[in-house]
N, C-alpha and C positions, 0 to 999 in steps of 0.2 A: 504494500500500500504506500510507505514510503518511497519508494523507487517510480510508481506511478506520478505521487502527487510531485514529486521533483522532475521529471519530464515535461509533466502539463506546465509547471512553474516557466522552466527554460522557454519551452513554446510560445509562452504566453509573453515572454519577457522578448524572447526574439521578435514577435509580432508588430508587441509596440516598440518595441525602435525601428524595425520598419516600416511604420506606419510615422514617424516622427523625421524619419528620413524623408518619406514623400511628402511632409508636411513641410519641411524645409526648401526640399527641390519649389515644390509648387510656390511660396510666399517667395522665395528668390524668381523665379519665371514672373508671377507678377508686378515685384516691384522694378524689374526691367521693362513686362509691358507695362505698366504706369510709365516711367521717365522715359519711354518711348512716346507714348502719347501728349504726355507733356513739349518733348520736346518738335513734335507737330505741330502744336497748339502755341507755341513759340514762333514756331518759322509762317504759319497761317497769319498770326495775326500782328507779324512786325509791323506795320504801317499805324496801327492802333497803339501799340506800343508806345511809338515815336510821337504820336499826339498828344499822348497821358505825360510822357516825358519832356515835349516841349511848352505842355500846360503848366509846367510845373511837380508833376509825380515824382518824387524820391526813387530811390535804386530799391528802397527798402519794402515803399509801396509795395513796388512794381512787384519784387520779391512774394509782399504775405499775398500778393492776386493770385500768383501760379501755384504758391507754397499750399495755400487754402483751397486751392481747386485740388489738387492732387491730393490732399487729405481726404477733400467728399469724395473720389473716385474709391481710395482706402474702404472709408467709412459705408458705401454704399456694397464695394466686395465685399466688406467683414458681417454687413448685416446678409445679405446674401448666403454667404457661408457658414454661418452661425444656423441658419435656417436650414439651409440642406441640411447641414450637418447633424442638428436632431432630429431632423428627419430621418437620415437613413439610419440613427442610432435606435429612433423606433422603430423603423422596419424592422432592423435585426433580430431585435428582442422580441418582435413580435411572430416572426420568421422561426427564430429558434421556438417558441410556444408552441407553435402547428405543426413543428414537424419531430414533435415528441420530446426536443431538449430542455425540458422547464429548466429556466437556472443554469442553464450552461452560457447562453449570450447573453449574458444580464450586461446593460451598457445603463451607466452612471454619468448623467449631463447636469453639471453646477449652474445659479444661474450666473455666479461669479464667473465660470470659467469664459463664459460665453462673452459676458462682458470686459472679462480682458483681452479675450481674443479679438472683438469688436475694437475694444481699445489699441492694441497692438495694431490691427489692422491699418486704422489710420494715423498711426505714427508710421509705420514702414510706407503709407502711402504718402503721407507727408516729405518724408525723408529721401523719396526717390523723387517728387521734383524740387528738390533742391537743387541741382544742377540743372536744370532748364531754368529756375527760374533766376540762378545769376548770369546765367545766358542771358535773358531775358534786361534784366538790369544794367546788364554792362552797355547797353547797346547804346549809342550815339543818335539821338534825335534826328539828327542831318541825314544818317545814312540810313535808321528806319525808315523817316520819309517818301527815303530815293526807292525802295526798294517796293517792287509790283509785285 
């Protein structure tokens, strides 16, 4: 019985770091398409840019406009995923139920957990436009202007 329950232990233990691995692959894949998106949303709207800039808009502005947009994208993925994601934690459990496992997929969703995840979300979405949006900042009125 020892020797079982220290198998299932391993198994169990391997599963979730694999599952912790695709959860990292996946939040790294995103926060590159975010500052990819960003950095579209940069080069679309230079001419706009150059206006807020020649009106007088700060580097800094310019900065929390992209920095704040690239958090709601975070923050709209994390609510998104939060969602799925108890979702499929009740499928499971509900999944194992029907098909005779009582209590073998039992899946535990905090509501804290969900909320940090939410919360992380849009820091890493925050943080990946950071670089578009000192792109964004550094630009020179004159030559956002110029540019069609």
């Amino acid at each position: 019985a020892q020797a079982i329950q220290t198998q299932v232990s391993s198994v169990t233990s391997t599963f979730t770091l694999f599952l912790a691995a695709i959860a990292g692959i996946t939040l790294f894949v995103g926060a590159i398409g975010i500052s990819n998106t960003m950095f579209t949303s940069v080069m679309e709207r230079t001419r706009q840019i150059g206006i807020l800039k020649s009106l007088g808009a700060t580097d800094g502005e310019i900065m929390r406009i992209f920095i704040t947009e690239a958090g709601l994208i975070g923050l709209f993925g994390g609510i998104l995923g939060a969602l799925l994601g108890v979702s499929v934690a009740g499928l499971i459990s509900e999944l194992g139920v029907r098909i005779g496992f009582q209590g073998a997929f039992t899946t535990a969703v905090s509501l804290e957990l969900v909320i940090f995840s939410v919360l992380f979300s849009v820091i890493v979405g925050a943080l990946s436009g950071f670089f578009p949006a000192r792109r964004a900042a550094n630009m020179q009125p004159v030559e956002a202007l110029r540019y069609e």
